[in-house]
C-alpha positions as CSV (number, residue, x, y, z in Angstrom):
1,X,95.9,153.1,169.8
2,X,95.0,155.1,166.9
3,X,94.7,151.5,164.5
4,X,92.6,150.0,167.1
5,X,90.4,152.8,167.1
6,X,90.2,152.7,163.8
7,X,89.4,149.2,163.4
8,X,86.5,149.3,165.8
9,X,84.9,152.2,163.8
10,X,85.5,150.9,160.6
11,X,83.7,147.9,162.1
12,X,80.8,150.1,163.3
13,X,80.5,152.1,159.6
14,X,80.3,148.5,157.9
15,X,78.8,145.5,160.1
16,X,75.3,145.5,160.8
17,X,75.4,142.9,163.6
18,X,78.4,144.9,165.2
19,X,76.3,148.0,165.3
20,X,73.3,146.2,166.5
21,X,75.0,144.7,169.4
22,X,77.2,147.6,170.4
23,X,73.5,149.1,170.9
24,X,72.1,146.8,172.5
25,X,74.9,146.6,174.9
26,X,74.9,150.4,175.5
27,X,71.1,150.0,176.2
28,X,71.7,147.0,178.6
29,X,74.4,149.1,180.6
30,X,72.0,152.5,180.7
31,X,69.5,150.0,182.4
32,X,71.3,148.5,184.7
33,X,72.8,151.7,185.9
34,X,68.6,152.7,186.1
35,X,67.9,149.8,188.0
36,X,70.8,150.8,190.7
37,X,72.1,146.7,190.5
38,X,75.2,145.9,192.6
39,X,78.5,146.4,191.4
40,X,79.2,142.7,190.7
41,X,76.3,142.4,189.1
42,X,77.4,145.5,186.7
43,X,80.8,143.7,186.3
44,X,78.8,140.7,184.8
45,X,77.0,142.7,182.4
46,X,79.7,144.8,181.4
47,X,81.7,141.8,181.0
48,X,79.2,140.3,178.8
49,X,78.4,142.8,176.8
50,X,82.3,143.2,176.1
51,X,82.6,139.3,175.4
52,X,80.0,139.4,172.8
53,X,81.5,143.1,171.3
54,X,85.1,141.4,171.0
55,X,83.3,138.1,169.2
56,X,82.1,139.9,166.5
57,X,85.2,142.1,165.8
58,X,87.0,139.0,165.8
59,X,84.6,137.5,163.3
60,X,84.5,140.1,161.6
61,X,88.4,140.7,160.8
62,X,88.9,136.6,160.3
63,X,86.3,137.1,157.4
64,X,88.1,140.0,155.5
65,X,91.3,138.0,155.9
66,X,89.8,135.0,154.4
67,X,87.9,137.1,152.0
68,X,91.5,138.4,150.9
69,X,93.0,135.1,150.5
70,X,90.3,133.5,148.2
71,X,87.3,135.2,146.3
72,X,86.2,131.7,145.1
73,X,83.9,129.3,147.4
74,X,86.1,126.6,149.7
75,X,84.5,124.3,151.8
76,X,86.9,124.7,154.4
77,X,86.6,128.7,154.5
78,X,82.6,128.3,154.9
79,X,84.0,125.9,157.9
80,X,86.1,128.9,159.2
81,X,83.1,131.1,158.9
82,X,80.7,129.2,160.2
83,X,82.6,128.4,163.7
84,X,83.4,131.9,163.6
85,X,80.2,133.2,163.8
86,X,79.0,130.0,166.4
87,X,81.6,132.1,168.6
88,X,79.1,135.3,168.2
89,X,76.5,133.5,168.6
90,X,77.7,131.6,171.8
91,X,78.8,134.7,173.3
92,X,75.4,136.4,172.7
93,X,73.3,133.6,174.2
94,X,75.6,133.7,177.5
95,X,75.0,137.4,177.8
96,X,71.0,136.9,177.5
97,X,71.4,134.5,179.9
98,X,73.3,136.8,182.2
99,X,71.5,140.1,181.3
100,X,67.9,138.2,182.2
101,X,69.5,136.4,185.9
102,X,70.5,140.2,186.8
103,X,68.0,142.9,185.7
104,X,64.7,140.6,185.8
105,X,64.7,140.5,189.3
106,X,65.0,143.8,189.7
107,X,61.9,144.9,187.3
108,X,60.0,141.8,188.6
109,X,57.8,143.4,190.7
110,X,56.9,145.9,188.3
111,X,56.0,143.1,185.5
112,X,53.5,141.8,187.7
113,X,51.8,144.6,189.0
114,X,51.3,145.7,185.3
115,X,50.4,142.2,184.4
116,X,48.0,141.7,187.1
117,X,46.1,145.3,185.6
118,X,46.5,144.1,181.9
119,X,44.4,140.6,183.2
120,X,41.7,142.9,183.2
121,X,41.2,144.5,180.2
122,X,38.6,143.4,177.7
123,X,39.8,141.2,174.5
124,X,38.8,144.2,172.3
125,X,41.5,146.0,173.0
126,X,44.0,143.6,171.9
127,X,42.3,144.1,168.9
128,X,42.0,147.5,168.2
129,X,45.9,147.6,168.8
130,X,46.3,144.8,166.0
131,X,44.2,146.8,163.6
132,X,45.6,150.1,164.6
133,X,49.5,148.5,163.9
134,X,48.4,146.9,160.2
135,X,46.5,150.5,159.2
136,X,49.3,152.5,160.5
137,X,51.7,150.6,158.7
138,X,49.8,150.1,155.4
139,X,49.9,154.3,155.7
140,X,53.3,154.8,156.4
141,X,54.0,152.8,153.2
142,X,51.7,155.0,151.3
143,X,52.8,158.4,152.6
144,X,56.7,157.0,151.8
145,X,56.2,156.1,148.3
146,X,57.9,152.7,148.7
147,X,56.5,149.4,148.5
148,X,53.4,148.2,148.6
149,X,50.7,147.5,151.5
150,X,51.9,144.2,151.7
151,X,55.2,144.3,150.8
152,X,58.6,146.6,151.1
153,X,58.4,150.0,152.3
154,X,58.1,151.7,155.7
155,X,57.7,150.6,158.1
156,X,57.8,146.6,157.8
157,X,54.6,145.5,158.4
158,X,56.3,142.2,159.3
159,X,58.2,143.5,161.8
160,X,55.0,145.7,163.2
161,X,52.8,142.5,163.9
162,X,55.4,140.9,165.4
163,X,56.8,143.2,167.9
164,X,52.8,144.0,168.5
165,X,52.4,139.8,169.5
166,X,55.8,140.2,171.7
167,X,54.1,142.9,173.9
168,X,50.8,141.5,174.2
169,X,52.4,138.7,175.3
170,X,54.6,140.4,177.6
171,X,52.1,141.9,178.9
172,X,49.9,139.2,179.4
173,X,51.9,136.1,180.6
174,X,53.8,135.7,183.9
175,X,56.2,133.6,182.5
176,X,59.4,135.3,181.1
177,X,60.4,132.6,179.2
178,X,57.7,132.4,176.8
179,X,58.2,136.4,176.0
180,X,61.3,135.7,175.7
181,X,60.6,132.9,173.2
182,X,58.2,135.5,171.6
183,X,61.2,138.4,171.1
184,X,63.5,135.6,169.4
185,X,60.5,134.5,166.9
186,X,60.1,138.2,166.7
187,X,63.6,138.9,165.6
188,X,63.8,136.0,163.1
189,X,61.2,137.1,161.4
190,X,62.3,140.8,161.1
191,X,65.9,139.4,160.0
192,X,64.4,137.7,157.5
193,X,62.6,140.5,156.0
194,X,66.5,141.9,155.6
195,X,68.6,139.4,154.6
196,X,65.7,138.8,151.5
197,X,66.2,142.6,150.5
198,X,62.5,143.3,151.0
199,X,63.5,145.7,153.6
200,X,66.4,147.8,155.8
201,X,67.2,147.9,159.1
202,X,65.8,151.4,159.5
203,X,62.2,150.2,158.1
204,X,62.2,146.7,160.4
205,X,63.2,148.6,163.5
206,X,60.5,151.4,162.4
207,X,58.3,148.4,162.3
208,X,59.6,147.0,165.7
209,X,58.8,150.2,167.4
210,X,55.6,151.0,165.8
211,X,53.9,147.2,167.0
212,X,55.5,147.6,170.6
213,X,54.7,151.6,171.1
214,X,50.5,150.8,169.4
215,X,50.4,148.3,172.0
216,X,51.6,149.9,175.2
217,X,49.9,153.3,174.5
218,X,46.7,151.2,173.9
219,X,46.8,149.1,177.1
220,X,48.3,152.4,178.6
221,X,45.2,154.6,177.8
222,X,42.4,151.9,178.8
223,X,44.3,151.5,182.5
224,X,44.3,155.1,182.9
């Protein structure tokens, strides 16, 4: 009991990814338990979230193991990797899949009563919320001391415009694929900014939350 426990935080103190979908799964569960779903339906999200969580521990312990047994690149350990990480990645589609059959339904209604009242606002306050999200951004960088406007620093201005074009588009479409589609060209992008070293986590997610909250207190202020 006590080495498992240990594993898992060990896990938690040293993989990104782990930590990032042990959230995310923690935030799935709060909401469903919010939106009062069925029992089964909870099962299936629980489930999912667990399926995903047990992927990436197992990916993560076959890469120490094969990082113990060579230190030098083998063709046949990037194979191991590779398929070891198509598990995670596998695992994580089937539980957006899942996640999006259960819970949409239930905020469905909402979506489109919001929707139907976003239709209606002018185009300038798309823009405002754009310009707002840059020059907030560019400030944060210069209050920090890090980076420059237009690159490094926090928050990641990368991650800003493109959390800010997932909600407007969430707000504006009917179709919850293409926000969907949005959120994943969103995410690419901000995980690109980290895996170059331009930025951290901390300053993509600052980023994330700065585009998304500019844009829903915007539209927020002109409906009421």
């Amino acid at each position: 009991m006590n080495n498992a426990l240990e594993g898992i935080i060990y896990a938690l103190k040293t993989e990104r990814n782990i930590r990032i979908h042990f959230i995310a799964g923690l935030l799935i569960i709060g909401l469903s338990l919010f939106l009062g779903i069925s029992k089964t339906e909870l099962v299936m999200i629980i489930l999912a979230v667990t399926l995903v969580i047990v992927a990436e521990l197992l990916n993560t312990a076959l890469e120490k193991a094969l990082d113990l047994i060579t230190t030098t690149f083998h063709p046949l350990v990037k194979i191991a990797k590779d398929i070891s990480a198509g598990a995670v990645f596998v695992a994580t589609i089937s539980a957006i899949i899942i996640g999006f059959l259960v819970i949409f339904k239930s905020i469905k209604p909402h979506i489109f009563s919001i929707i139907s009242a976003v239709k209606g606002t002018p185009e300038y306050v798309t823009l405002v919320s754009f310009i707002l999200v840059i020059v907030l951004s560019i400030l944060g960088k210069v209050l920090n001391k890090r980076g420059t406007p237009l690159h490094g620093g926090m928050p990641s201005g990368h991650a800003a415009v493109s959390f800010a074009v997932f909600a407007v588009v969430t707000l504006m479409t009917e179709n919850p694929l293409v926000s969907v589609l949005v959120f994943v060209l969103a995410l690419i992008i901000s995980d690109s900014r980290i895996r170059q070293g331009i930025h951290t986590w901390r300053e993509v997610l600052a980023g994330a939350l700065l585009g998304m909250g500019i844009v829903s207190l915007n539209y927020w202020i002109f409906l009421t």
